[in-house]
N, C-alpha and C positions, 0 to 999 in steps of 0.2 A: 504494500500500500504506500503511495506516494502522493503530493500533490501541494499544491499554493496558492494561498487565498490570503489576498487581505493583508499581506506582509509576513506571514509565519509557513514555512514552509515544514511540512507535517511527511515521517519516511518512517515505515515500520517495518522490519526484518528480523528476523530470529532472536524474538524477543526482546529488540531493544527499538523503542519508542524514539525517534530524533526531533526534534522541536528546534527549528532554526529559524529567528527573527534573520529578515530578508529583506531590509530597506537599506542597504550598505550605503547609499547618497545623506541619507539623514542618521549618520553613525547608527542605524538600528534604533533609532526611538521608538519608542511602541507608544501607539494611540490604543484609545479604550476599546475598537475592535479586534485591535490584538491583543487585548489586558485580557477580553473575554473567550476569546481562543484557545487562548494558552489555558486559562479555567478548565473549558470545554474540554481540551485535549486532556490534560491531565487528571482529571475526575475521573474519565473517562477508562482511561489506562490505569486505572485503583481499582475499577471492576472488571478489567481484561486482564483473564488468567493468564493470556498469552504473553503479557507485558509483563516483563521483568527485572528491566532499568529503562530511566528515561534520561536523554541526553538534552540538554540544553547546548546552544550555539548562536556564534553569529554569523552571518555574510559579510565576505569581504574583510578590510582590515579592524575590524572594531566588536567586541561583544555587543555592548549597548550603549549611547550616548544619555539613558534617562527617557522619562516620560516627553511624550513630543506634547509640550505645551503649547508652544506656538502654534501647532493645527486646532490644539484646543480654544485658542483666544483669538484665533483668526478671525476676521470680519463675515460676518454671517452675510451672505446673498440674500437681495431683495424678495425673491421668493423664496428662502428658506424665514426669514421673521417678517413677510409684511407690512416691511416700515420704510421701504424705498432702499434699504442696505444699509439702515444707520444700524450701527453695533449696540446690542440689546442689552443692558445689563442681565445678568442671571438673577433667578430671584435667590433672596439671603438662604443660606443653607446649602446652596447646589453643590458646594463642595464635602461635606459632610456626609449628605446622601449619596454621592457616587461613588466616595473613596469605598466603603464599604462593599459592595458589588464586582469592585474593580483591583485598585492593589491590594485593599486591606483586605480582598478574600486570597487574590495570588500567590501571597508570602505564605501565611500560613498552610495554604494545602500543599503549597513545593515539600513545607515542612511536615507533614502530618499525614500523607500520604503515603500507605503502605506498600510503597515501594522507588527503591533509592534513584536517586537524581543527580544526575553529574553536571556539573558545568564546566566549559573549556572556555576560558579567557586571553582574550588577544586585545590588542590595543586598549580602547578606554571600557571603563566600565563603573558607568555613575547613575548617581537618584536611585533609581528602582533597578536598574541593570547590578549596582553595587550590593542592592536589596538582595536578589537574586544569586547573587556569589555566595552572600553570607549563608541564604536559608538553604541553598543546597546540601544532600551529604556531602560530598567529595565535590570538591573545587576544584581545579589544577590551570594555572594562568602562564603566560608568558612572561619572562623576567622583567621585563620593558613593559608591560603592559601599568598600565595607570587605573588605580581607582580612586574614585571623587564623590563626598559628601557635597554638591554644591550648592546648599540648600542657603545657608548663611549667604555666599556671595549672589545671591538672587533677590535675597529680602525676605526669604521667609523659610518657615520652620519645615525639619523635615517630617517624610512619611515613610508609607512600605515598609513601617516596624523598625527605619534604622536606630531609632533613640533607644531602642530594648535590643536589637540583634546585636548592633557592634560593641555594647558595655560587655554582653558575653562573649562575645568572638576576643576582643585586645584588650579586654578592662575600660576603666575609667577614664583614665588619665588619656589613653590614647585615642578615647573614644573624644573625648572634648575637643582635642586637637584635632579632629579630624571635623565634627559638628560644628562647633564654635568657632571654627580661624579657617574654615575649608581646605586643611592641608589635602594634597595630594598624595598616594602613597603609591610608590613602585610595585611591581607584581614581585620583585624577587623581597621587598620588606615586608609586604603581606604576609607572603609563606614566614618569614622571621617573627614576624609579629604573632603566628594563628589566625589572621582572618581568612585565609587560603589553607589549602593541604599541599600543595607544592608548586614550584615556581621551579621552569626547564626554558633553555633556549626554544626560541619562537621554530626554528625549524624542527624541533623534537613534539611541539606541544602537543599533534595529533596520535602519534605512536604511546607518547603516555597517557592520554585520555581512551586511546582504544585501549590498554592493558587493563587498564580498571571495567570499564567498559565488560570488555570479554570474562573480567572474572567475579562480576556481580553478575553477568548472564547465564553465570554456569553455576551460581551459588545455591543452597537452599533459601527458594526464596520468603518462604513462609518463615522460617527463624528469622531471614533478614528483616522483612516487612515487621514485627512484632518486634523487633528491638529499635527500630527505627521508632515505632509506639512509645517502647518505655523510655529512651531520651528523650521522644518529646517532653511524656507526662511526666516523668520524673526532674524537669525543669522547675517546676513548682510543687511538685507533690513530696507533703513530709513522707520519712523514712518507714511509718508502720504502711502508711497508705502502696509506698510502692515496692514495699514488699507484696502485698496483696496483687499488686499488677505483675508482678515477674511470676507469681504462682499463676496466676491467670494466662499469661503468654507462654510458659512453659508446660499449662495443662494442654494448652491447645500444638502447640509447635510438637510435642511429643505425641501428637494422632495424626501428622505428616506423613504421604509416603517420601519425603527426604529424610525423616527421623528415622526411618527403617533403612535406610540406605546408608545412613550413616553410619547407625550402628553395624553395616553387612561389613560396610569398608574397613571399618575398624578390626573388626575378627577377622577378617582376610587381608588384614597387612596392605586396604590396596587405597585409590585415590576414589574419592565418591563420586557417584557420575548422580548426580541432582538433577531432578527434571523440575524442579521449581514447584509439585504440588506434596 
């Protein structure tokens, strides 16, 4: 299955889901019908047993440049408000009510979504594209590649969960420098820092995204999916409660047929061949 619509070009093959923003003229911004796409896609691939990793990507030289605001503020055409093409104010709230529907559902299901998500990073990767680094499992960027909170150098406060992702991705300290002064940070001090899982020359970047790639495709994907669960919940959940959640994911993970494969491979000294159910 292949195909592109709307800036997000959608490729499923042996298990692994690929998800590549495809506006490389506008560093990859994604407007709200790509915010809802990617929703789409991804929900989607939480109920396809077939799907087993999802890859995030961009076209061309950039992951993401951030929310394309500009298309969002652009001058509304006279037969879109009406009003001869004067620019409409929004009524109070509009932003309140969309983030909801739009980033503020994206972030969290990249993250809560029972089954792991890779992103490959090249050139920039800011606003919600930086969003999307952090809430991935596994990361893996170009050395040179740039990421940008630029939420300060614009006038306003940020979204896409980075005021909570990046104090747990690099701490405090480094989270303020990065929200408050809009430092920019290199892909190879990311990986230094933890807001990435590793930072490789720009011409290796594909060869190490496929290694991971191919070995969460061949994993037991039901353990995976379920521990992916418990880091979520166990981000906020006290220690009697997520005990109760690891008993609950290892009731279920152990009525797997990879649980029985596991344990074949184990008594026969060999390598586990996982079909992900």
């Amino acid at each position: 299955m292949s195909g592109t619509a709307g800036g997000l070009e959608v490729s499923a093959e042996g298990g692994v889901l690929r998800l590549r923003l495809n506006r490389p003229d506008k560093r990859n911004a994604i407007d709200d019908a790509m915010m809802r796409q990617l929703i789409d896609e991804i929900e989607a691939a939480g109920q396809d047993e077939s799907v087993r990793v999802i890859v995030l990507s961009g076209a061309g030289e950039h992951f993401c440049g951030g929310a394309d605001i500009i298309a969002r503020n652009a001058k509304p055409s006279a037969s879109a408000n009406g009003n001869g093409g004067a620019a409409v104010r929004p009524r109070a709230g509009s932003i309140q009510r969309r983030l909801p529907t739009t980033a503020h559902r994206l972030i969290p299901l990249v993250q809560t979504v029972q089954t792991p998500v890779v992103c490959a990073v090249r050139g920039w990767a800011a606003g919600i594209g930086l969003a999307l680094a952090c809430a991935a499992d596994i990361t893996v960027t170009t050395a040179d590649a740039t990421f940008w909170a630029p939420f300060a150098d614009r006038g306003f406060t940020p979204d896409s969960g980075l005021s909570w992702l990046l104090q747990r991705r690099v701490g405090e300290v480094r989270a303020r420098r990065m929200l408050l002064l809009g430092e920019k940070v290199t892909g190879a001090d990311a990986a230094r820092w933890g807001l990435v899982d590793r930072a490789v020359p720009a011409t290796e970047l594909d060869g190490a995204v496929e290694e991971i790639v191919a070995e969460l495709a061949g994993a037991a994907t039901v353990a995976v999916g379920l521990t992916k669960w418990l880091l979520a919940a166990g981000a906020t959940a006290e220690l009697d409660d997520q005990l109760r959640n690891e008993a609950f994911a290892l009731e279920l993970s152990s009525r797997s047929e990879d649980f029985r494969e596991g344990l074949g491979a184990f008594r026969e000294k060999r390598r586990p061949r996982f079909s992900g159910r």
